[in-house]
Backbone as ProteinMPNN parsed JSONL, in Angstrom:
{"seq_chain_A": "XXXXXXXXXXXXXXXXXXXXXXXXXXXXXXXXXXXXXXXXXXXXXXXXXXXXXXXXXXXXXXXXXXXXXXXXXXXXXXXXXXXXXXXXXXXXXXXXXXXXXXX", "coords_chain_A": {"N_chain_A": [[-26.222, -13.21, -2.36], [-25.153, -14.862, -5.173], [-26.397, -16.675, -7.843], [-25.702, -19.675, -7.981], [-25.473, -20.046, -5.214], [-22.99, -19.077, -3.405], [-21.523, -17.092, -1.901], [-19.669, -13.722, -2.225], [-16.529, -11.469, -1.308], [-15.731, -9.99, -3.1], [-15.866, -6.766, -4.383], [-15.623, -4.429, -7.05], [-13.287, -5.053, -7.949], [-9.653, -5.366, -8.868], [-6.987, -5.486, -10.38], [-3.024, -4.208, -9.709], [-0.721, -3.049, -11.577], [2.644, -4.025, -11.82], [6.196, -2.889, -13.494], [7.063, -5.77, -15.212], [9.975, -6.184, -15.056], [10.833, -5.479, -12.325], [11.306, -6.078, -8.879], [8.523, -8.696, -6.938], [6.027, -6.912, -4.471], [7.064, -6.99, -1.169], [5.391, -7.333, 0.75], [2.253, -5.501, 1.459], [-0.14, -2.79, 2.501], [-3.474, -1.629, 2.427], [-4.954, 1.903, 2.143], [-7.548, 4.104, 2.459], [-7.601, 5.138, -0.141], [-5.251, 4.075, -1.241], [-2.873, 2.219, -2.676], [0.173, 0.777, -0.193], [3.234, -0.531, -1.119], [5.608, -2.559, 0.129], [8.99, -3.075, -0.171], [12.381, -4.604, -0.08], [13.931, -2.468, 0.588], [12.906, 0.254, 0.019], [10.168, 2.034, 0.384], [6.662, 2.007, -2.083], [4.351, 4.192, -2.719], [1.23, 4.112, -4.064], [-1.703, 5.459, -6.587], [-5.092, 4.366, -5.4], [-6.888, 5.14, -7.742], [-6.41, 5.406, -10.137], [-3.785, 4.376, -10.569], [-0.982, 5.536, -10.841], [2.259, 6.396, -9.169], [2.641, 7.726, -5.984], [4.336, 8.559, -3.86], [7.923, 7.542, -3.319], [9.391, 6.1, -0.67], [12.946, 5.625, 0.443], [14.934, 3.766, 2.501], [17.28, 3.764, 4.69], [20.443, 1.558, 4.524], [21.509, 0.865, 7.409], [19.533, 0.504, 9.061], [18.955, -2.159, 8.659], [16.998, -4.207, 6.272], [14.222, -3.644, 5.044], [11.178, -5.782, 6.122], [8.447, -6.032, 6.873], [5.392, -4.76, 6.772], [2.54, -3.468, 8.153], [-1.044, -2.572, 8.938], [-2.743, -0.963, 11.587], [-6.194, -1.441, 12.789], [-7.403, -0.057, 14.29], [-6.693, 2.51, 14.841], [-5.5, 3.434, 12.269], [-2.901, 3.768, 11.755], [0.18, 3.181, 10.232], [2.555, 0.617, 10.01], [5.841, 0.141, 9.603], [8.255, -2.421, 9.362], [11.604, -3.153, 9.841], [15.166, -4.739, 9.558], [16.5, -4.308, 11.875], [15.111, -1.913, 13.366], [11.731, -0.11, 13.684], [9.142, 2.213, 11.916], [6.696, 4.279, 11.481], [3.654, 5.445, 9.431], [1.735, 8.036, 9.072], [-1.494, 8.367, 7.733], [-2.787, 11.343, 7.052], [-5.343, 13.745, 5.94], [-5.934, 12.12, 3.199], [-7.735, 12.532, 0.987], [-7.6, 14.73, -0.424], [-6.258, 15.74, -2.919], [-8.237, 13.753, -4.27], [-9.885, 14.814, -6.076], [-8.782, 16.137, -8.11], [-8.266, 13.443, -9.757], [-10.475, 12.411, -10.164], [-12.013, 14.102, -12.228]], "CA_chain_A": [[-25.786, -14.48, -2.91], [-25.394, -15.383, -6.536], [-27.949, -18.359, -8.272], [-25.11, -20.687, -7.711], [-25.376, -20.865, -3.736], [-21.906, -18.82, -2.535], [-21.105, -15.369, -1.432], [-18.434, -13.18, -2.441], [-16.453, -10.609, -0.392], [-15.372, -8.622, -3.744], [-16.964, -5.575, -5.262], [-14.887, -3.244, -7.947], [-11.847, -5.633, -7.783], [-8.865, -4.962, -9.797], [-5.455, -5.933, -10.28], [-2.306, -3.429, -9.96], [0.157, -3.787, -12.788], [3.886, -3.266, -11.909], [6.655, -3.952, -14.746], [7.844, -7.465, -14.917], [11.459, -6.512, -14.386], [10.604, -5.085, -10.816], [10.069, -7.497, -8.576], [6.9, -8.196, -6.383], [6.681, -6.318, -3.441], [7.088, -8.531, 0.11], [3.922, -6.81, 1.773], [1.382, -4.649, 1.211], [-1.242, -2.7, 3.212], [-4.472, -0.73, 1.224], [-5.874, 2.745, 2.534], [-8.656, 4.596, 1.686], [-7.217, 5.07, -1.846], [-3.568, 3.995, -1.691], [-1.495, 1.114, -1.342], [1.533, 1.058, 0.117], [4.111, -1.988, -1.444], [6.977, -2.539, 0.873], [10.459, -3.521, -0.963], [13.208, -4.403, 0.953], [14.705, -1.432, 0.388], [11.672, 1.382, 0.199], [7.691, 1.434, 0.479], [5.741, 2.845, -2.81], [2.933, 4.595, -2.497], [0.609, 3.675, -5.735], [-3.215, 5.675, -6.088], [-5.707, 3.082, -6.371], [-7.877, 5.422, -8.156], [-5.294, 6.16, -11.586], [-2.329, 3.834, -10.259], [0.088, 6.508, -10.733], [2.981, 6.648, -8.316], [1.982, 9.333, -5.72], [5.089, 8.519, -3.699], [8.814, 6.483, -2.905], [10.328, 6.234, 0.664], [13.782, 4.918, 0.879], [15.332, 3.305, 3.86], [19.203, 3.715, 5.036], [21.191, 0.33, 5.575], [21.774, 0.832, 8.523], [18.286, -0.246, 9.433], [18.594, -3.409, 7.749], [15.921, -4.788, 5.258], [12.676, -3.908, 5.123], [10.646, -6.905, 6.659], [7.132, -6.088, 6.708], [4.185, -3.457, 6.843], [0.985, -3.465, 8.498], [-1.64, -1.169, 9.725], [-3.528, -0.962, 12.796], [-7.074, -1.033, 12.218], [-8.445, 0.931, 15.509], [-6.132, 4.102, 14.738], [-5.209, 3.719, 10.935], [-1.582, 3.823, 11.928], [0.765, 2.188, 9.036], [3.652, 0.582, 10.585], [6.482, -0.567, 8.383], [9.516, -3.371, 10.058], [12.913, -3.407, 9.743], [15.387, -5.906, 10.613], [16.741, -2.616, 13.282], [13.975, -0.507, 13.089], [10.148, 0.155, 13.164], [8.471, 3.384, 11.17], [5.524, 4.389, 11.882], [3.162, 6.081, 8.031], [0.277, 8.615, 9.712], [-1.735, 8.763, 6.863], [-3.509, 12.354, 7.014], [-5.882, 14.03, 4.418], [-5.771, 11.413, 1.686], [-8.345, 13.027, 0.163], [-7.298, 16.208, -0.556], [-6.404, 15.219, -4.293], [-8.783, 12.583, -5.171], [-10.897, 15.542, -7.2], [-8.02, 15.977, -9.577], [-7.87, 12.504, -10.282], [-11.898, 12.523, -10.799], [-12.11, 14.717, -13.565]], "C_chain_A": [[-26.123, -14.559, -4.391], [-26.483, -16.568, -6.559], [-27.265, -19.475, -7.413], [-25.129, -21.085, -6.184], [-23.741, -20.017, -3.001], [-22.274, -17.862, -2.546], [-19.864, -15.163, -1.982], [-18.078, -12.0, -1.656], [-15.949, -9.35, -1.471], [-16.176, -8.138, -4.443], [-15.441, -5.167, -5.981], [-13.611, -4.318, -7.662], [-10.926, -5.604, -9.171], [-7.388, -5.497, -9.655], [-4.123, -4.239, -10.472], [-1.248, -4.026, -10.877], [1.465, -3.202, -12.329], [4.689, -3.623, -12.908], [7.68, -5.21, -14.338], [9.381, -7.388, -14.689], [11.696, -5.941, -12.994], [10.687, -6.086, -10.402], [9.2, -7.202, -7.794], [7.543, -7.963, -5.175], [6.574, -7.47, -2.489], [6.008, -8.174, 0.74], [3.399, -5.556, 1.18], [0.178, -4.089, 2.229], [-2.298, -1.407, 2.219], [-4.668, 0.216, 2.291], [-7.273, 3.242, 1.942], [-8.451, 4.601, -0.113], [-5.914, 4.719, -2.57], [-3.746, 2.819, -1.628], [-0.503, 1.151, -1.819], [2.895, -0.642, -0.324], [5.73, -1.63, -0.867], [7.856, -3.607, -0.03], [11.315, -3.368, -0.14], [13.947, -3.55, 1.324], [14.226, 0.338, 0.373], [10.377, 0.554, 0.346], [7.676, 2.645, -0.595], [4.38, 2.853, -2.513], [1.938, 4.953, -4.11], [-1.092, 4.057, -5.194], [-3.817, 4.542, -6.624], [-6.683, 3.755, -7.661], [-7.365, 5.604, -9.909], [-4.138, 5.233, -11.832], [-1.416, 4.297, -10.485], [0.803, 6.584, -9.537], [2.965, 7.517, -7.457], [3.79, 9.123, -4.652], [6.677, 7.165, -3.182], [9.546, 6.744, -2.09], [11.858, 5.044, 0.457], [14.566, 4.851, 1.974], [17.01, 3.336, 3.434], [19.674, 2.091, 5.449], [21.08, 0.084, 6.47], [20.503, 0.862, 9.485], [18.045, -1.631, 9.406], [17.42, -3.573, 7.085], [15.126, -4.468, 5.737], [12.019, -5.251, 5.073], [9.003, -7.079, 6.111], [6.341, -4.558, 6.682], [2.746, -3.77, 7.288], [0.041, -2.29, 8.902], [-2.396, -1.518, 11.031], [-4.995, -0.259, 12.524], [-7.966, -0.471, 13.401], [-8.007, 2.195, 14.743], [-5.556, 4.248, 13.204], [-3.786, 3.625, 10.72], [-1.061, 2.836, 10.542], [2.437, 1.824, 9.694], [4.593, -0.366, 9.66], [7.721, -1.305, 9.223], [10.836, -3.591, 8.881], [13.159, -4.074, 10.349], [15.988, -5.237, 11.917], [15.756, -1.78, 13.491], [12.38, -0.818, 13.314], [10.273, 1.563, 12.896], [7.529, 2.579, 11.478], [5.047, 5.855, 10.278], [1.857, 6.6, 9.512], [-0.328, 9.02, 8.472], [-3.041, 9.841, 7.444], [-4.355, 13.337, 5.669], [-5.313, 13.132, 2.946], [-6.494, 11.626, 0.696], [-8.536, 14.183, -0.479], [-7.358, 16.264, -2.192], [-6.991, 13.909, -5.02], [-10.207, 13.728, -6.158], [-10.226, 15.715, -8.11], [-8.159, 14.907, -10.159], [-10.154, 11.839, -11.407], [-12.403, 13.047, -11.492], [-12.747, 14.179, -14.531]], "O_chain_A": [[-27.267, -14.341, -4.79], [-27.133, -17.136, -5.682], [-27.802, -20.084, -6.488], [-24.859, -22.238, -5.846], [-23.406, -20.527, -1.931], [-23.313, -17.538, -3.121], [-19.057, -16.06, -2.226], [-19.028, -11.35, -1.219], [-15.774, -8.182, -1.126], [-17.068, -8.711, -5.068], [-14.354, -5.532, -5.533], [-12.948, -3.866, -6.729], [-11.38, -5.78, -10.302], [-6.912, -5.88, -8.586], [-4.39, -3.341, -11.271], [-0.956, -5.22, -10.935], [1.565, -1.976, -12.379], [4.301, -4.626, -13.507], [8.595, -5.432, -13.545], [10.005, -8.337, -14.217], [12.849, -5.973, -12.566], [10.35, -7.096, -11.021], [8.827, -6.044, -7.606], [8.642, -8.295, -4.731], [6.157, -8.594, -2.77], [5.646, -9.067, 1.506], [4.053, -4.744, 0.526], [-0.48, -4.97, 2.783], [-1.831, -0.519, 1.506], [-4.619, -0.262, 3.424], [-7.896, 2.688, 1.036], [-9.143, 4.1, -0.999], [-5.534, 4.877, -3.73], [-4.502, 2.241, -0.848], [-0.073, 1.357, -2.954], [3.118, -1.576, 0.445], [6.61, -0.849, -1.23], [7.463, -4.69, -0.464], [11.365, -2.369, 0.577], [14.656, -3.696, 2.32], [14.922, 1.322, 0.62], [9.874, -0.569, 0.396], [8.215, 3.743, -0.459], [3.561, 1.99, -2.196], [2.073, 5.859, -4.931], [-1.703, 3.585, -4.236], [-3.538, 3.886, -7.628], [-7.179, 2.989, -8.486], [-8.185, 5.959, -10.756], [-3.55, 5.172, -12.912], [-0.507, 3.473, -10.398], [0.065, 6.866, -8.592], [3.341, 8.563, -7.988], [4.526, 9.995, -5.113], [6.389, 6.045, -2.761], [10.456, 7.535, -2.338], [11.725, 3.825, 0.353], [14.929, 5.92, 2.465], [17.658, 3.076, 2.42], [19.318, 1.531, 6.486], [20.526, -0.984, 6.729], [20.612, 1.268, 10.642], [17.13, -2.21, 9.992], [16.599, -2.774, 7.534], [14.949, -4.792, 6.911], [12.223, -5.927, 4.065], [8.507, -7.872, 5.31], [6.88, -3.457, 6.572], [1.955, -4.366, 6.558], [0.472, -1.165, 9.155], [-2.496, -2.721, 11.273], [-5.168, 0.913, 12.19], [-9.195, -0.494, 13.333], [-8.816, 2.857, 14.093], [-5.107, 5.37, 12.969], [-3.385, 3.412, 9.576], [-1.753, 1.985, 9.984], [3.318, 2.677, 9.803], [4.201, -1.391, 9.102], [8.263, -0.448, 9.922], [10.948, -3.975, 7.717], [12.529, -4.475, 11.328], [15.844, -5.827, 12.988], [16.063, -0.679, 13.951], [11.972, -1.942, 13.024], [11.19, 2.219, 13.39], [7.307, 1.382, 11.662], [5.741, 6.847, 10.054], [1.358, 5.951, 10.431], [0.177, 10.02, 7.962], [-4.015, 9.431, 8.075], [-3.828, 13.503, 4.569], [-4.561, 13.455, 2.026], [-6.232, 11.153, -0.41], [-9.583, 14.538, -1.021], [-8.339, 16.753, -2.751], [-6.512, 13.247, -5.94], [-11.21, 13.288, -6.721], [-10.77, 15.528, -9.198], [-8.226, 15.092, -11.374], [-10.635, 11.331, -12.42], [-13.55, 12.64, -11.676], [-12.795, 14.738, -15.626]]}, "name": "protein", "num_of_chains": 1, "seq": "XXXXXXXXXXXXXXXXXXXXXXXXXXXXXXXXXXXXXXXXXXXXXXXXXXXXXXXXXXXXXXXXXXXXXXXXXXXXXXXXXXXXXXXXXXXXXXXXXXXXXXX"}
């Protein structure tokens, strides 16, 4: 607890910057070092550690709109909604390249 009498639940907190003629994404879920910003149209994958783009999934029409994204916090699973569809993200070794980025 601070002097003042509350608690806080953030440490290292930061803001991601995308550019203002994007727009914001409709959902988001964090991993170990990512997050993933679902657009109705793809999910980017942004490191938190550099914020460099590590990757961009795009979706076929014929899914309809990307809806949402969540994860499942027993099994890590990342599940992304369509208005036809669910995907399913298995995120595996995410740490493989976080020593390049630690340099």
């Amino acid at each position: 607890m601070d002097p003042t009498g509350t608690a806080s639940v953030l440490t290292n907190n930061q803001l991601l910057q995308y550019p203002s003629s994007s727009l914001a994404p409709l959902s988001f879920v964090l991993t170990e070092f990512h997050a993933l910003l679902l657009y109705s149209d793809h999910v980017r994958g942004i490191s938190m550690l550099n914020h460099e783009l590590v990757f961009e999934d795009y979706y076929n029409e014929s899914f309809g709109k990307l809806v949402s994204i969540t994860k499942d916090p027993i099994k890590g699973t990342i599940w992304a909604f369509a208005e036809r569809a669910v995907f399913r993200y298995k995120v595996t070794h995410e740490e493989r390249n976080v020593w390049q980025v630690c340099r």
